[in-house]
Phi, psi and omega in degrees: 000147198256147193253175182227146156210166192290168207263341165312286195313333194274334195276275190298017163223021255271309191300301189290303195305325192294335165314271172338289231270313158312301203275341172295313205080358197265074177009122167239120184279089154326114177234168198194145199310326209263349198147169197237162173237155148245176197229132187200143189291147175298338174265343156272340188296288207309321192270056165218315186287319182291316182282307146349297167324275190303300163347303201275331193306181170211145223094323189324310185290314180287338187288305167329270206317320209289323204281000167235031151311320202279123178296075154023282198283351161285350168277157161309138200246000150222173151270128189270049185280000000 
């Protein structure tokens, strides 16, 4: 769950929340009058993106669900590329 803080408090501790945040992982929401931002480690932004990504090919999400079904010894033990 993502914790919040005003984008003032957030301004003046800026070094420690990224901190905090790389190493918790725990989303933090910059909020503000006009709309809010969130702060997030950069390898969850990339696994948001990666995932986001595979979501769009098509077919993909059924392709998932089926492989994950699929017993570890019933898969190839190569690749045919």
């Amino acid at each position: 769950m993502a914790r919040e803080l005003s984008v003032d408090n957030a301004a003046a501790k800026l070094e420690e929340l990224i901190d905090d945040v790389i190493t918790s992982r725990v989303p933090m929401i910059i909020s503000r009058d006009d709309g809010n931002a969130v702060l997030l480690a950069e390898r969850d932004w990339i696994a948001i993106n990666e995932t986001l990504h595979l979501l769009s090919v098509p077919a993909m999400c059924e392709s998932i669900a089926q492989g994950m079904t699929k017993s570890i010894d019933d898969c190839a033990s190569e690749l045919d590329w």
